[in-house]
MARTOR-810943 format. One record per residue (C-alpha): residue number from 1; x, y, z. Coordinates in steps of 0.1 Angstrom, whole numbers, plus 2048, in hexadecimal, padded with zeros to 3 digits. Last residue first. Layout:
BEGIN
+------+-----+-----+-----+
! resi !  xx !  yy !  zz !
+------+-----+-----+-----+
!  NUM !   X !   Y !   Z !
...
+------+-----+-----+-----+
END
This chain:
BEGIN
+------+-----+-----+-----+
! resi !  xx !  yy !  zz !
+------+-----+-----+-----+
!  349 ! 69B ! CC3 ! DFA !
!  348 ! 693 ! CE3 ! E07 !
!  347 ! 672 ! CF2 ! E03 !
!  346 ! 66A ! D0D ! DF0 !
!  345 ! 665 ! D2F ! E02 !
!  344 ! 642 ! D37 ! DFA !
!  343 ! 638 ! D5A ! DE3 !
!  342 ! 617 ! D70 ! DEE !
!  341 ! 605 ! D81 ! DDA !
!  340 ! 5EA ! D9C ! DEE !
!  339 ! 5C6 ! D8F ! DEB !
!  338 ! 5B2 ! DB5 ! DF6 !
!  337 ! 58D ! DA7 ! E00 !
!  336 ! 56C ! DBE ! DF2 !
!  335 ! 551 ! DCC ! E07 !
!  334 ! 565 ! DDC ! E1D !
!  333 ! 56A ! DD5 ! E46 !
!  332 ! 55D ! DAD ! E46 !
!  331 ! 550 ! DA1 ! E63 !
!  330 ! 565 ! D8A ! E78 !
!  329 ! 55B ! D68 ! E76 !
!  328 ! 552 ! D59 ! E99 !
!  327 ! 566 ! D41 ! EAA !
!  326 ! 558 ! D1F ! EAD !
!  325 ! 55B ! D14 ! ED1 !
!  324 ! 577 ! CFD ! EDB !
!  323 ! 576 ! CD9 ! EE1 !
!  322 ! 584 ! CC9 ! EFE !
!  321 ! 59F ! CB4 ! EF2 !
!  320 ! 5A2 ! C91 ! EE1 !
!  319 ! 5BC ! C7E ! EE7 !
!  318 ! 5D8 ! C7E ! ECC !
!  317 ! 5E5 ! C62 ! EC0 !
!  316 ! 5FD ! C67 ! EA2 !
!  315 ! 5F5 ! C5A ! E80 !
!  314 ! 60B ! C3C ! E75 !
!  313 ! 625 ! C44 ! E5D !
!  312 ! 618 ! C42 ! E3C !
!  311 ! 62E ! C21 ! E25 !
!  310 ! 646 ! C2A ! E0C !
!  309 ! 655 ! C04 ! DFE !
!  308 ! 675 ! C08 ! DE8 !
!  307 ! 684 ! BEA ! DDB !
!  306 ! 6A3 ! BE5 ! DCF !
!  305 ! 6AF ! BC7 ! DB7 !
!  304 ! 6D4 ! BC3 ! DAA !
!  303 ! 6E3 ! BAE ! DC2 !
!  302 ! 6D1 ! BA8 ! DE5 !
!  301 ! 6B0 ! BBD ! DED !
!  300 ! 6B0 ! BDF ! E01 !
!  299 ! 693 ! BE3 ! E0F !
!  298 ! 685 ! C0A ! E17 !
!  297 ! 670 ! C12 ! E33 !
!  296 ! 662 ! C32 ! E30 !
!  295 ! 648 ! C49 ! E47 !
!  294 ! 666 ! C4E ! E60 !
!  293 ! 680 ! C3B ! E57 !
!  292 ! 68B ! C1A ! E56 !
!  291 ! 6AE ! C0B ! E42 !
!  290 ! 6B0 ! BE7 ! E3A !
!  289 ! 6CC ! BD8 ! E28 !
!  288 ! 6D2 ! BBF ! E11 !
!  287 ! 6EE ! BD4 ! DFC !
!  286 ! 709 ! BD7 ! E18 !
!  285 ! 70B ! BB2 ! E25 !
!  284 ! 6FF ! BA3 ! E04 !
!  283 ! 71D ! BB4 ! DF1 !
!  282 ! 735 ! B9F ! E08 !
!  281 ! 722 ! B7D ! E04 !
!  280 ! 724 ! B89 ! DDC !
!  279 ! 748 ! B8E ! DE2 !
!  278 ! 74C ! B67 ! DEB !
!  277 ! 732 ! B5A ! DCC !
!  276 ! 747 ! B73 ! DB0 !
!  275 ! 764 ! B62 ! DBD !
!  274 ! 757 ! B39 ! DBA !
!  273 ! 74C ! B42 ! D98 !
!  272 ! 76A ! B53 ! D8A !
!  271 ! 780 ! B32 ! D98 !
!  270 ! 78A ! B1D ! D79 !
!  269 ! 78C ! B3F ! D62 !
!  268 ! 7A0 ! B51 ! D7B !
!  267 ! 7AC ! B75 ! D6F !
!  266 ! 7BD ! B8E ! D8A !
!  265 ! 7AC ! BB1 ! D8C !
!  264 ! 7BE ! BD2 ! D80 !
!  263 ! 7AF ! BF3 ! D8D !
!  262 ! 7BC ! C11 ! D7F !
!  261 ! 7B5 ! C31 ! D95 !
!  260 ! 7AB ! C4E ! D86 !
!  259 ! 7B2 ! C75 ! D7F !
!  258 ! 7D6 ! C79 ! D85 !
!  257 ! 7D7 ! C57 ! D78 !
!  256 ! 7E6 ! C61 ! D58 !
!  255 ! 80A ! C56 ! D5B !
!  254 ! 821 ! C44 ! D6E !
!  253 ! 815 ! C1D ! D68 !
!  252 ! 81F ! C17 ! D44 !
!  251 ! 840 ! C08 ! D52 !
!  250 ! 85B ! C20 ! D4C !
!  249 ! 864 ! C26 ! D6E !
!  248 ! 853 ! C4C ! D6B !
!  247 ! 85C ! C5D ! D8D !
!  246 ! 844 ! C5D ! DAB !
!  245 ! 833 ! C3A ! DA4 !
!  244 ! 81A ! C2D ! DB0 !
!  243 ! 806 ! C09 ! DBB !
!  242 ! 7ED ! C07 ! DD3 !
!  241 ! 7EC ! BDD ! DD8 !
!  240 ! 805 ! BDC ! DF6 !
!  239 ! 7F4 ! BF9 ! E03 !
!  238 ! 7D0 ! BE9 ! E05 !
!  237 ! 7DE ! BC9 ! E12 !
!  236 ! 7F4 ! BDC ! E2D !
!  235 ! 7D2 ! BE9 ! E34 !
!  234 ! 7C2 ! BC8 ! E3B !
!  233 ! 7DB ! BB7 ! E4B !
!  232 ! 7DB ! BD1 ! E6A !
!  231 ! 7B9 ! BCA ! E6B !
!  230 ! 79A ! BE7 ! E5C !
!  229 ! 783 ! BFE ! E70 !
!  228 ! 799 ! BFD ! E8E !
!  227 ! 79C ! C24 ! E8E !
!  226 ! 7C2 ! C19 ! E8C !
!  225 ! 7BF ! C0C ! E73 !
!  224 ! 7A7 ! C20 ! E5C !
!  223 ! 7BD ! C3E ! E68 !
!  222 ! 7DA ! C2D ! E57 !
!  221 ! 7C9 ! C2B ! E35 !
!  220 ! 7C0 ! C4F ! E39 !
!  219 ! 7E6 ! C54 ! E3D !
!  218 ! 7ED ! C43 ! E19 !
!  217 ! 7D2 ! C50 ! E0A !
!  216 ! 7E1 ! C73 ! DFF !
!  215 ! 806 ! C65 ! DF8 !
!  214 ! 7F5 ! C4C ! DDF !
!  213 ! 7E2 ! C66 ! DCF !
!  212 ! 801 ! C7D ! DCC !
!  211 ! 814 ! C5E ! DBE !
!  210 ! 7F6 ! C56 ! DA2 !
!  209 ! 7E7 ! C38 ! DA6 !
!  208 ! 7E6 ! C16 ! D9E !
!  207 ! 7D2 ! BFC ! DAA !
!  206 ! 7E5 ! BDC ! DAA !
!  205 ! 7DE ! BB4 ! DA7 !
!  204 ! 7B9 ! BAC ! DB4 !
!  203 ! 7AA ! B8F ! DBA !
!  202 ! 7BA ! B71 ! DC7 !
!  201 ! 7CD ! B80 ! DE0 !
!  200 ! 7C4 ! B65 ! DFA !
!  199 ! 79A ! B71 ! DF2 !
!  198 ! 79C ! B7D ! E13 !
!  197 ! 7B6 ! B93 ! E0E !
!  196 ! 7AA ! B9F ! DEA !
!  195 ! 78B ! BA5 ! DFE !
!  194 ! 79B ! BBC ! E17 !
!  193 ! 7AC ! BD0 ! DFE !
!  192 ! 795 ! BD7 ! DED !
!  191 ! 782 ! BE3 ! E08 !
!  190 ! 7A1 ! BF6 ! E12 !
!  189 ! 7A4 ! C05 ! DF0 !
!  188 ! 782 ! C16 ! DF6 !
!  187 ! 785 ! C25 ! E18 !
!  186 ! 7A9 ! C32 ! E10 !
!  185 ! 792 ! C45 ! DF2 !
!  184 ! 778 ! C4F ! E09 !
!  183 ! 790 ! C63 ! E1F !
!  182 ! 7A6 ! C72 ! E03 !
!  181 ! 78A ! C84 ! DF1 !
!  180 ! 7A1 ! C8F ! DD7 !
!  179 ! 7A3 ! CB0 ! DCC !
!  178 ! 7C0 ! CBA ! DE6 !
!  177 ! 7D4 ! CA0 ! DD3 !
!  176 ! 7F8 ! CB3 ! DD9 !
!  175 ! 80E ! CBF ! DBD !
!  174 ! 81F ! CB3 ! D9A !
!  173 ! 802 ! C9C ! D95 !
!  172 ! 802 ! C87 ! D73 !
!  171 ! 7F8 ! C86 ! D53 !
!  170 ! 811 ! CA3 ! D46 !
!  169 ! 810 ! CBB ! D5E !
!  168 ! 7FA ! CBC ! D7B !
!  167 ! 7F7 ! CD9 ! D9A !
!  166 ! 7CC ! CD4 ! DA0 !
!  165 ! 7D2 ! CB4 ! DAD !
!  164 ! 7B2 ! C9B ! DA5 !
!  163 ! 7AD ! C9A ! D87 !
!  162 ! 787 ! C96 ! D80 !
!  161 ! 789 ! CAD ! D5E !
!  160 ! 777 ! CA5 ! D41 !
!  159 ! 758 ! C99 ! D47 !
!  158 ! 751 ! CAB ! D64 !
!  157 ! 759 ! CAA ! D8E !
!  156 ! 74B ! CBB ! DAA !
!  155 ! 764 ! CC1 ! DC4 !
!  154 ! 76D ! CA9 ! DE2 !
!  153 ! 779 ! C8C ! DCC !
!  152 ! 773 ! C69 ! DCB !
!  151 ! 78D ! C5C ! DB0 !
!  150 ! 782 ! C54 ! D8B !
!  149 ! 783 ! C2B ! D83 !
!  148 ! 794 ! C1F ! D68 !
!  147 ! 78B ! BFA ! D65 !
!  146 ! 7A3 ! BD8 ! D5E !
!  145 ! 793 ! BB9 ! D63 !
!  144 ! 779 ! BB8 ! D47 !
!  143 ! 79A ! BA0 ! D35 !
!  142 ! 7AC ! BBD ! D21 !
!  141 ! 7AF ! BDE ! D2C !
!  140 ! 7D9 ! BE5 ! D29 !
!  139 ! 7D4 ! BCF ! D06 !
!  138 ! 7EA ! BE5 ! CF7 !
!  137 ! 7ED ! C09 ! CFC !
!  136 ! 7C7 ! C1D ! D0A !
!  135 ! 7AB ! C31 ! CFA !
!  134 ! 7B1 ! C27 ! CD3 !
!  133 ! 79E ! C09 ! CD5 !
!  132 ! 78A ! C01 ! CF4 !
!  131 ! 79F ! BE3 ! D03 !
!  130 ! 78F ! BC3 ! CFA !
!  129 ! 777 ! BAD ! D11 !
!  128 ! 75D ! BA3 ! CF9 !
!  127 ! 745 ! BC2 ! D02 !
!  126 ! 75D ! BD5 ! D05 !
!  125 ! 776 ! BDE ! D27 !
!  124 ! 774 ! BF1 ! D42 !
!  123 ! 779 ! C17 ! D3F !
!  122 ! 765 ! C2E ! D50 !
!  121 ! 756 ! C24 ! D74 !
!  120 ! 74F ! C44 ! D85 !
!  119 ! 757 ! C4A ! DAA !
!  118 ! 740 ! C63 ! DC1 !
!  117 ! 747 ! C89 ! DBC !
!  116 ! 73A ! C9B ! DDB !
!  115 ! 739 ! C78 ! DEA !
!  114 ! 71A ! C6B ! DF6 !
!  113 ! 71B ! C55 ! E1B !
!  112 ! 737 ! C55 ! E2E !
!  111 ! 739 ! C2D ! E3D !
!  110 ! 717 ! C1E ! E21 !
!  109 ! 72B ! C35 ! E08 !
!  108 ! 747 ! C20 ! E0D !
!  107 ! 73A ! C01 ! E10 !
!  106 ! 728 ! C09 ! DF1 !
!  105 ! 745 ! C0C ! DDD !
!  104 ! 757 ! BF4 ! DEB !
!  103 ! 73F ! BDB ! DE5 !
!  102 ! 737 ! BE5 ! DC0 !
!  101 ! 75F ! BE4 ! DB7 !
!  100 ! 761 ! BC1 ! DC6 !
!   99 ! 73E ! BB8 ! DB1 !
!   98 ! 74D ! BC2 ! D91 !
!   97 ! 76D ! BAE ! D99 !
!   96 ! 756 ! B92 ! D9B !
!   95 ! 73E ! B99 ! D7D !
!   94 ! 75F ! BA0 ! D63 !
!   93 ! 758 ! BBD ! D53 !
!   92 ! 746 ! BD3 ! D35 !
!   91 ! 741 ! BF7 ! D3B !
!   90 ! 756 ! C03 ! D1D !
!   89 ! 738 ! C01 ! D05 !
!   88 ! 724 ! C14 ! D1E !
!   87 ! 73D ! C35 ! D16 !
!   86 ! 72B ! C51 ! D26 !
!   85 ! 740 ! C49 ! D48 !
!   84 ! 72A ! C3C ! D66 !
!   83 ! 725 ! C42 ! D87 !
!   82 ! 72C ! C34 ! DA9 !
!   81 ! 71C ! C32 ! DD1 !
!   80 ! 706 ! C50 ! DC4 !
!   79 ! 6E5 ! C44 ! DC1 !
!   78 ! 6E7 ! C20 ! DD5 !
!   77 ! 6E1 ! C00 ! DBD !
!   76 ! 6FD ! C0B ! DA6 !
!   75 ! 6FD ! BFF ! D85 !
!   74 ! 70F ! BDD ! D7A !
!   73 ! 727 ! BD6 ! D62 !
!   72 ! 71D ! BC9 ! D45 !
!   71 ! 72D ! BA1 ! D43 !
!   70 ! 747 ! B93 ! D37 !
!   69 ! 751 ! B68 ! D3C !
!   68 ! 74A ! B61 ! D1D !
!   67 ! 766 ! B79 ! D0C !
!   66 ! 77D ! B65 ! D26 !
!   65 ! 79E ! B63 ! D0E !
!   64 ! 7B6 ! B78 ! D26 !
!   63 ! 7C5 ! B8A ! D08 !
!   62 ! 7A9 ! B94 ! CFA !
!   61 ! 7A9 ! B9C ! CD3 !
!   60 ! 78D ! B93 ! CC8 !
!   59 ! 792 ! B89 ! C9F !
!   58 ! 774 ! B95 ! C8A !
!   57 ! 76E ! B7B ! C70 !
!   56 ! 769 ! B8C ! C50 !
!   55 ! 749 ! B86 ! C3B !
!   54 ! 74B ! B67 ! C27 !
!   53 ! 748 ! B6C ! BFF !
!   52 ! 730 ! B6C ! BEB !
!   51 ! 72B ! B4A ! BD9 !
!   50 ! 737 ! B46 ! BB8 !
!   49 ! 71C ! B48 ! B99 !
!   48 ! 715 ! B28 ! B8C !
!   47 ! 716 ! B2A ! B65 !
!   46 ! 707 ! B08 ! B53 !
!   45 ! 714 ! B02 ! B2F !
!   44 ! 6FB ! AF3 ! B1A !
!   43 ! 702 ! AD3 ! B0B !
!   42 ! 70A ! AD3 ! AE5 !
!   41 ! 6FC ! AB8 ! AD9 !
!   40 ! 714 ! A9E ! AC1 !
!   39 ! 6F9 ! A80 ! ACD !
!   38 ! 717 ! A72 ! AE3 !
!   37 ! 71D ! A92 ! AEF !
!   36 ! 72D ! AB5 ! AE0 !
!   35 ! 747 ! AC9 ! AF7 !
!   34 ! 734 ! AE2 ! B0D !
!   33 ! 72B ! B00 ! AFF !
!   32 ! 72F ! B23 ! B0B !
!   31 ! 747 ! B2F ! AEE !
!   30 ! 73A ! B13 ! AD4 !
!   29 ! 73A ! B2D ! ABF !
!   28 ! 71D ! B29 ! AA1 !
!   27 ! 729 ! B17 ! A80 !
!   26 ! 731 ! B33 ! A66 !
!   25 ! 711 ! B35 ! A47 !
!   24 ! 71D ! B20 ! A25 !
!   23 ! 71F ! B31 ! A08 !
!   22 ! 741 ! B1D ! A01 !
!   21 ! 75B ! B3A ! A0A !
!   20 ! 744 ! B42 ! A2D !
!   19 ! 746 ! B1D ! A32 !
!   18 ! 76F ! B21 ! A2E !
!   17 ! 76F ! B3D ! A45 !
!   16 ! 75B ! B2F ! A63 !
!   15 ! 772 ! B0E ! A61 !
!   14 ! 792 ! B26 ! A63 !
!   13 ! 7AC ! B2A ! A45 !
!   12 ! 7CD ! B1C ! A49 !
!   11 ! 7E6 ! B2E ! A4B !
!   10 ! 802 ! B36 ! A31 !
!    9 ! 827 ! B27 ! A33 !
!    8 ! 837 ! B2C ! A0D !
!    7 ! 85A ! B18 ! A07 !
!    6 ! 86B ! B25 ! 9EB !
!    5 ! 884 ! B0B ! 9D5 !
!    4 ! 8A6 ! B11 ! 9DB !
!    3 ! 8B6 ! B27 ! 9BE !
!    2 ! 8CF ! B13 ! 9AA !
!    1 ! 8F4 ! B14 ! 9AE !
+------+-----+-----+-----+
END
C-alpha cells in the first residue's frame, strides 16, 4: 500500500508582509478610516464624544402628593405665643393647618398670657412635604399636616428635655404630668377643637398624647365648660380628637409623646383654599387687635404684619402756683467738696 501523498496547510502571508518581501514600504492602517470612496479616499473618521450623562432625578416621596401646596410655617406675631425647634428644615407645613395651630396659640396666650415654657413647633415636615429622614418610621410626617409640638409646661424647658412627667420609662410617663401646664394645654386643644367643629370635622383627625397628659387635661377641659368659655359640643370635640393610650395597642401611637403632642391634620387638595380663608376670619379676631396704654398705643395688623407705634403721653396740666423765693446757697464749710460713690438700684424690667 503506498503512502498517501502529504497535504501541507500554511498561511498566507499578510499584504504588509509581502511589500516588506518586495522592498516595498507596509500600507498605512486603515484603523480610523472610513471605507475608501468613489475617488478611493480615505474619509476621515469623525469621533463624537458621548454626552455626560443626566444627573439623577430625586424621587419625593410624599404620600399625600401636595409638594405645591407647602409652605414655611409661620413665626409668631406675639413673643412668646410659640417657638421654634433649631431644625428650620423641618418647619415646612400646610398654610391652613399652620394658621389652626397659630390661632390657638395666640388665643391662648391672649386668655393667660406667657407661659413659663410656651409651645415649640419641631417637627413638620421638609420643604417638599417628606418626613425628615431618620427622625420618625415611614411616612408618619408626610403631607406638612403632621407637626410635633412640645406641651406648655410650668418649668423652664431645654433642648433636650421638655418631658413633661418627671416618673418616665421608656418614652412614655409611668407617673403623673405635674410638668405640664395642664390649664393652657386644655385651652389649646379646645381651640382646635372648636375649629375642627366648625369646619364639620374637616380639619383635624387626632392629637395624640401621652395617657398621663390626657388624664391631666381632661378636667381642665371640663372647667372650660362649665366656666362657659367653650359649648358642650365644643369640648366633646376637643376630647373626641385627644387621642391616648395607657397600654401599647401596637399602633405606633404609645410611645414618645411624653414630651409632645402630635398633631395630624386632614389633607383636602379641592378645598385648602376655602380652609385656610375660614381660620384666617378666626386669626383676624385675635391678631387685629388694639391694645392702649399709657404713653403706647400698639396696632396689631392682620396676618403676618405688626406694627408698633410709641407715641408721648400728653403732659399733665398743672396750673401754675405762686412762686417761691430762690433759696439761698449755703456757704461752703471747707474749701474742698468730699464726692462719696454712690451705687443705684437698677431698675426692674
Amino acid at each position: 500500500m503506498g503512502l498517501a501523498p502529504l497535504l501541507l496547510v500554511t498561511a498566507l502571508p499578510s499584504t504588509a508582509q509581502l511589500g516588506a518581501v518586495q522592498g516595498k514600504p507596509p500600507a498605512p492602517p486603515t484603523t480610523g478610516n472610513l471605507p475608501a470612496g468613489a475617488s478611493g479616499a480615505q474619509k476621515p473618521l469623525t469621533l463624537v464624544r458621548p454626552l455626560p450623562a443626566p444627573p439623577p432625578v430625586r424621587v419625593v416621596i410624599n404620600q399625600y402628593g401636595n409638594t405645591d401646596f407647602i409652605r414655611p410655617f409661620p413665626a409668631s406675631e406675639y413673643r412668646g405665643a410659640y417657638e421654634f425647634s433649631e431644625n428650620d428644615q423641618f418647619h415646612y407645613a400646610i398654610p391652613y393647618a399652620a394658621a389652626a395651630v397659630r390661632y390657638a396659640a395666640y388665643a391662648t396666650y391672649q386668655q393667660y398670657g406667657k407661659a413659663l415654657q410656651p409651645i415649640t413647633i419641631c417637627d413638620c415636615s421638609t420643604r417638599d412635604g417628606e418626613t425628615p429622614a431618620g427622625r420618625h418610621p415611614g411616612s408618619a410626617h408626610d403631607g406638612g399636616v403632621n407637626f410635633d409640638i412640645t406641651y406648655f409646661m410650668n418649668r423652664p424647658g431645654d433642648e433636650v428635655n421638655f418631658v413633661v412627667c418627671p416618673l418616665n420609662q421608656g418614652g412614655h410617663c409611668v407617673g403623673p404630668a405635674t410638668d405640664l401646664d395642664a390649664q393652657r394645654q386644655a385651652y389649646f386643644f379646645a381651640c382646635l377643637g372648636k375649629l375642627d367643629l366648625e369646619l364639620h370635622y374637616r380639619l383635624l383627625q387626632k392629637m395624640a398624647v401621652d395617657a398621663w397628659v390626657d388624664k391631666a387635661v381632661q378636667p381642665e377641659l371640663d372647667r372650660l365648660e362649665t366656666s362657659g368659655a367653650f359649648g358642650h359640643n365644643e369640648i366633646a370635640n376637643a376630647k373626641r380628637l385627644i387621642y391616648s393610650e395607657a397600654v401599647d395597642l401596637g399602633t405606633g401611637w404609645f410611645l414618645y409623646h411624653h414630651n409632645h403632642t402630635h398633631l395630624r391634620f386632614q389633607w383636602h387638595a379641592g378645598e385648602s383654599n376655602q380652609l385656610l380663608a375660614r381660620i384666617e376670619n378666626r386669626l383676624r379676631g385675635v391678631v387685629a387687635l388694639k391694645q392702649t396704654t399709657a404713653g403706647k398705643r400698639t396696632t396689631e395688623k392682620v396676618l403676618g404684619s405688626r406694627q408698633e407705634l410709641t407715641t408721648p403721653a400728653p403732659p399733665a396740666q398743672v396750673r401754675p402756683g405762686p412762686v417761691a423765693p430762690a433759696a439761698k446757697p449755703a456757704p461752703l464749710a471747707e474749701s474742698f467738696m468730699l464726692r462719696i460713690p454712690h451705687s443705684r438700684t437698677p431698675a426692674r424690667r
